[in-house]
N, C-alpha and C positions, 0 to 999 in steps of 0.2 A: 268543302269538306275534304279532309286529304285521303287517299288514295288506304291506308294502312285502317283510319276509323271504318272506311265501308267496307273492306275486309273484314273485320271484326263484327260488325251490325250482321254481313250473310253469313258468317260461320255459325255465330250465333242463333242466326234465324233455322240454318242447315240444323244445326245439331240438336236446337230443345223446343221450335217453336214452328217450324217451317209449315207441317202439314197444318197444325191449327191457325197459322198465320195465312197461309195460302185459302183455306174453306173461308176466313174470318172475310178478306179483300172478296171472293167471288161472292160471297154472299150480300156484302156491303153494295156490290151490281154495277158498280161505276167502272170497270177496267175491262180490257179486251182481254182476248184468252192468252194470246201470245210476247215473250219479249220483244220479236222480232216484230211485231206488226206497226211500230210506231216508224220506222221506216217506211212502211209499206202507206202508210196513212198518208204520212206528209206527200210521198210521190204524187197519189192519188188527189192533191191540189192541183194540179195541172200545172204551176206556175214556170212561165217562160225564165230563162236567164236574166238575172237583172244584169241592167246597161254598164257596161264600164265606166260613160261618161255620160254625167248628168247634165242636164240643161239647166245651168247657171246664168244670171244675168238676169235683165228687164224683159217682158213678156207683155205685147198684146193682142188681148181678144180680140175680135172685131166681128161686130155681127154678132151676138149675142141676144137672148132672151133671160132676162135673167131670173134665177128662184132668190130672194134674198135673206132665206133664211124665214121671213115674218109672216111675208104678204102669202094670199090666195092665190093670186092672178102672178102670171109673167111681168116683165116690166115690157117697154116699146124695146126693140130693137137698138143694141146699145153697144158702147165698144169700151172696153176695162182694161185700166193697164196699171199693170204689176210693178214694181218698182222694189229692187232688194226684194222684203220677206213683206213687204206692203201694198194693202189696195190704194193706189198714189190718184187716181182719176178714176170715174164712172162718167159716160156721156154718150148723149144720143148723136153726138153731133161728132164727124170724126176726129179721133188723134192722131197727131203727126207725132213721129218717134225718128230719132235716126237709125239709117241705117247702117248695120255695123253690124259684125258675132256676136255681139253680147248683147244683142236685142231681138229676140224670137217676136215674131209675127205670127199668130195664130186665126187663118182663117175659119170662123166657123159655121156659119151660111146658114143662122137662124137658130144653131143648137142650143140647148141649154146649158147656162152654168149654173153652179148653187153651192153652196158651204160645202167644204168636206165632212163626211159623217161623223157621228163622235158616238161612241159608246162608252155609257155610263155607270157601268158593270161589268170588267172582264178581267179574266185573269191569265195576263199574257203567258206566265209560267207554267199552267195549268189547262189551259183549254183547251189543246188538241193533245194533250199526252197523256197516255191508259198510263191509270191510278197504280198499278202495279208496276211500272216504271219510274215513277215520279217514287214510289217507295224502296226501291231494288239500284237502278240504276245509278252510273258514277254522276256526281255532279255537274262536272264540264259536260260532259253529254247533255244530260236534259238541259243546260244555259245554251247548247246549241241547236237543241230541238224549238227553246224557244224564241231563239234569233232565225229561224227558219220562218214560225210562224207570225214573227213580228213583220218581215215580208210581205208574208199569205194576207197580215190585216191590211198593210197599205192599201195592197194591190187592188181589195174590196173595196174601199174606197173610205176607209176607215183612218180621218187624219188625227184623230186624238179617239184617248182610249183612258179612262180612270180606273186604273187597277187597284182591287180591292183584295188585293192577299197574294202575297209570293214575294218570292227575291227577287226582282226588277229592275235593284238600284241600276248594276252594270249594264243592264241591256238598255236602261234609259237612257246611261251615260254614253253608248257608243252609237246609239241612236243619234242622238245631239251632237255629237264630234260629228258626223258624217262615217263615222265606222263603217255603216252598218245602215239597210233602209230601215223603217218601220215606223209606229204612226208616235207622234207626241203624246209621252207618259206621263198621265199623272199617281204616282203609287203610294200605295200606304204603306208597304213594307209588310210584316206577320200582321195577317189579323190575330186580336188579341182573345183569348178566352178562358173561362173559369175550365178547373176541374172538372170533366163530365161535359163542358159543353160542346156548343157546334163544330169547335174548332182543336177539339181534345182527341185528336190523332194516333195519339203514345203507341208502342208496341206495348202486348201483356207482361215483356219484362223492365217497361220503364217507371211501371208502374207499381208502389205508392213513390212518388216524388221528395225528393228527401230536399229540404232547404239550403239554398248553399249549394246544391248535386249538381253534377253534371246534368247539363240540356236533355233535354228529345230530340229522336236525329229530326224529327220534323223543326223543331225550335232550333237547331244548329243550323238546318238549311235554309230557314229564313223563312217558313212559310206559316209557322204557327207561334205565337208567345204564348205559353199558359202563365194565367197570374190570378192570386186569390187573395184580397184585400184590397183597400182601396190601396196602399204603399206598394204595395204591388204592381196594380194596373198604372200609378202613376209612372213607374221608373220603364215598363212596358213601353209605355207611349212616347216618354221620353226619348228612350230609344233608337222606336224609330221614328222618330221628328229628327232625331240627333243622324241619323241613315242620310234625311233628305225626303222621309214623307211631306207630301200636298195636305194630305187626311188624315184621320186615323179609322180603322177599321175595328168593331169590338163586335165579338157574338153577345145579343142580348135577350137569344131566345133558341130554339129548338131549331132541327134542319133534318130536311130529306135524308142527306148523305150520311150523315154520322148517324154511327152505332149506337152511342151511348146515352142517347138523350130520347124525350118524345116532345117530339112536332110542338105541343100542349107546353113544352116549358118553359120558365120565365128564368131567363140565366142574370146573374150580378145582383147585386143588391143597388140601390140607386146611391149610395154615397161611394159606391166601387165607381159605377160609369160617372158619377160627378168628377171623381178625380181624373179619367182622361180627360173630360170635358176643359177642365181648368188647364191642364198639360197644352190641351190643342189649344185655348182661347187663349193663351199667354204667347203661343209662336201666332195667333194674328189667323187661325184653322180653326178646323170646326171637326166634332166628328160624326162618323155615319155611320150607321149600326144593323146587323142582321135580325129582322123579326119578323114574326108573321100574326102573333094573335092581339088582342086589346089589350090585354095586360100588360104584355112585352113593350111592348110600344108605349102606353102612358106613361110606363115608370121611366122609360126613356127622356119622351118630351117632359117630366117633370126635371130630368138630371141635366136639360140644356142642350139636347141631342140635336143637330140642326138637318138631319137627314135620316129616313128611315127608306135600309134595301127589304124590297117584297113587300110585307104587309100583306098578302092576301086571305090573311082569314080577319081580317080587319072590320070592324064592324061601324054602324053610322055614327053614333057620337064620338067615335075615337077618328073616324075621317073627318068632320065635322072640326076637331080639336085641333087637326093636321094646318086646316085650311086658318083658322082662327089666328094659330103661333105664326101663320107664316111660313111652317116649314117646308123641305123637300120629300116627295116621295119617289124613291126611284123602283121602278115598278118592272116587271118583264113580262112577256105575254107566255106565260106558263099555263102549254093545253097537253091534253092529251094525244099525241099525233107523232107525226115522225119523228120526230127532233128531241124526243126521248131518249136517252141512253137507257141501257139493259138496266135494271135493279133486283136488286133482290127482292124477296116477297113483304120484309118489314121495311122497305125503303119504298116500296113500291105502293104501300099502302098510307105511308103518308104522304107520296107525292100525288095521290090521286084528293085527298083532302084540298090541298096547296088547288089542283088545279079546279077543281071545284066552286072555289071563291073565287078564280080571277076574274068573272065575267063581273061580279059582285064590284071587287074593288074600283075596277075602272069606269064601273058606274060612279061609283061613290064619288073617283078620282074628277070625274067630268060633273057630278052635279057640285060640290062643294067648291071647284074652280083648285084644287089644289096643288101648287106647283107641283108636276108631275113631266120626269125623266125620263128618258129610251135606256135600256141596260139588257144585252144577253144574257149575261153571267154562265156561258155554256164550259162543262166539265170535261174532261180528259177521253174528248172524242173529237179526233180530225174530222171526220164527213160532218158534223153538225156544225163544228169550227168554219168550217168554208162556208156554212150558210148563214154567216154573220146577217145577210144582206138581205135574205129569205125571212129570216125572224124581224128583222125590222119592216117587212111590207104585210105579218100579219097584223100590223097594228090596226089595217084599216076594218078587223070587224069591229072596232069601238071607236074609231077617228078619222074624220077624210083625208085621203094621201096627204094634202096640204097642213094638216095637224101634225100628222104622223112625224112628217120631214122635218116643222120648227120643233119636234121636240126632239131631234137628232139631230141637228145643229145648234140655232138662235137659243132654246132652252136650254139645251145640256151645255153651250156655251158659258150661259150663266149660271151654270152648277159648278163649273170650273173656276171661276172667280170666285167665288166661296172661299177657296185658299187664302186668299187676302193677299199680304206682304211678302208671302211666300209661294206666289203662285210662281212654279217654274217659265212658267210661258206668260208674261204679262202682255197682256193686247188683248185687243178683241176676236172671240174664238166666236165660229159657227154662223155667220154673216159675210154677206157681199157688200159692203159698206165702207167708204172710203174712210182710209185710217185703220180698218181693221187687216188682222195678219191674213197671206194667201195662204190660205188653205182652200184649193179651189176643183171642182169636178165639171169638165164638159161630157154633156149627157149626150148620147143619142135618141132622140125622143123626149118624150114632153115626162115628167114622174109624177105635175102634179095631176095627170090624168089617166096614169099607169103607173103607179108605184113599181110594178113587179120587175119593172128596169131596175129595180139595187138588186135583184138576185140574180143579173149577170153580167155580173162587173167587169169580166174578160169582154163582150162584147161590145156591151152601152155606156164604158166608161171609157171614154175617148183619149179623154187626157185627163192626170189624176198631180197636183200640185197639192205638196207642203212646205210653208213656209217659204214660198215665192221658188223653189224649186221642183220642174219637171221629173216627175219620177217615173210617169209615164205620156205617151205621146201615139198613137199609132192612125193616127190625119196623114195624109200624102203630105210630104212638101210641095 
């Protein structure tokens, strides 16, 4: 957005709308008090300088237990070598390599390795930056606060990430160049949404929407499409398929955060979400959709939906229905507890709904057998940001570490291939498996007997490989 429009959006806001706009954001409960504080947030990662020079070249383990993503158990004692962006050999028996620069030796004297993490719910433009910054602030700014944070996710140990809403495209792109660290993006570009629904952002003066009119700054900056018809949501999705979306993203039901909706509602009509559906299934995609209750969700999986985020007010025949199609559920452990952001009092009353049924769902999730995802989906707060690692070890009140972990790699690997023809990254994601891509984590300690090693990634994550390159290393030579 250029420098003259955001001028105009705060004079505007200054002159007819500011005070009602300001009470509207604090009450909404998602943002910090301060401009200043998203600075202060990011510092408060901790994170060291990243290296100048990266460690390029073939890489082997040696001495190894490995997690493979699948199994229960460790493997015997094993030595794994990387080869390019490839697991090229696994073996108990040693490998000889030469010796040269371009061959790192990595002793590891029993440690564990295992998949790098994937989260299957985030939203890298959005996670750690207060909601009132993401609305106020210039746009190169927050595209830098979120190449900040696409750092913070490597560093957790976070080597893929499916983003489901923001502008992405560039920071995926300089990701992949080597620009820049951060974990392998898979983005949908705006999630798409009706009038009124989860994703219906607008200021009070963008609002009635004239056809033909100029965008919503939210729609200009990429984080929201509103669209109302099915011709509508098709050219929507078109869009961003046309960007370089994985997925598509569509609200098809109610949400914590927005004002304008309740929790209870069924957003789209099913020949509107059939028409992404057809958009995505023609690029060889699928799409994934926001809902929480049985209704939202049926009219979904009747439109060809091949992924539903949340569900937890979900009920047994509609879990049942889940498990039947074959679909995805990507799920997050939404409790009552720290990892809350502030809300306001009607946002806060239906996220205590929301947290009510998860214990529900992931029953459901585990008697029906239903392909089921890891996903934070954490909102414009840095301290819960940094505890990427923390939300994925509460999974073990419903799953043994060793569940927990295949569904944050080996699973969520195969949510990524979903993409099809157009999966950005083709290869095998979330496994120690020869032929599959490194994306690889030497643990300090055992996880599948202490999970709570992902929640300190600075310590227990030894050495953090994507794509057959070191990004970190902190083992003596």
């Amino acid at each position: 957005m250029g420098t003259s429009f955001e001028l105009t959006v705060i004079r505007r806001l200054k002159l007819h709308l500011f005070p009602s706009l300001v009470l509207a954001v604090l009450l909404v409960g998602l943002c910090r008090a301060g401009l200043g504080q998203g600075d202060a947030d990011l510092e408060a990662l901790g994170l060291a300088p990243f290296p100048t020079t990266l460690a390029h070249g073939d890489t082997l383990f040696q001495n190894v237990r490995i997690f493979d993503g699948k199994s229960a158990a460790l493997s015997a004692p094993s030595n794994v070598l990387v080869r390019g962006n490839v697991i090229e050999r696994i073996s108990v028996d040693p490998i000889t390599v030469e010796t040269n620069p371009n061959v790192h030796v990595i002793a590891a004297d029993g440690r564990v390795l295992m998949p790098g993490l994937i989260d299957a719910h985030w939203h890298a433009f959005m996670a750690a930056t207060p909601q009132m910054l993401l609305m106020t602030a210039a746009s190169p700014y927050l595209h830098l606060l979120a190449a900040r944070q696409a750092e913070a996710t490597l560093m957790r140990g976070f080597t893929t990430i499916r983003d489901l809403g923001g502008p992405v495209f560039g920071l995926k792109r300089a990701i992949d160049e080597g620009v820049m660290p951060g974990p392998r993006i898979y983005p949908s570009g705006a999630f798409i949404s009706q009038t009124s629904g989860h994703g219906d952002f607008r200021f009070p003066f963008e609002v009635p929407r004239v056809t033909g009119g100029p965008l919503s700054h939210s729609e200009v900056e990429g984080v929201a499409a509103i669209a109302d018809s099915p011709d509508e949501v098709r050219l929507r999705a078109r869009e961003q398929l046309r960007n370089g979306a994985s997925q598509i993203k569509l609200m098809a039901g109610g949400g914590v955060a927005s004002p304008h909706n309740p929790i209870e509602s069924t957003q789209y009509t099913e020949a509107e979400i059939r028409a992404a559906v057809e958009a995505a299934d023609n690029w060889g995609t699928y799409v994934t959709v926001h809902a929480y209750t049985p209704r939202a969700i049926r009219q979904v999986v009747a439109a060809g939906v091949k992924c539903i985020e949340h569900g937890h007010l979900i009920d047994e025949p509609t879990a049942k229905l889940l498990a039947d199609k074959g679909l995805w559920w990507s799920l997050q452990p939404l409790l009552d507890d720290e990892d809350v952001p502030a809300l306001s009092p009607e946002s806060r009353k239906k996220a205590l709904e929301v947290f009510a049924g998860t214990d529900n769902a992931y029953q459901l999730a585990k008697k029906y057998k239903v392909k089921t995802a890891f996903g934070s989906d954490i909102l414009f707060d840095a301290r819960i940001a940094s505890r990427q690692g923390a939300i994925l070890a509460k999974m073990v009140r419903w799953y043994t570490p060793a569940e927990a972990l295949e569904m944050a790699t080996a699973d969520n690997g195969e949510l990524m291939a979903l993409s099809g023809f157009i999966n950005p990254y083709p290869g095998k994601l979330g496994v120690v498996q020869e032929g599959a891509l490194a994306d690889l984590l030497l643990v300090d300690g055992n996880p599948l007997e202490n999970i709570k090693l992902v929640e300190d990634p600075d310590k227990k994550f030894l050495v953090i490989m994507k794509d057959g390159t070191i990004y970190k290393n902190t083992l003596p030579n």
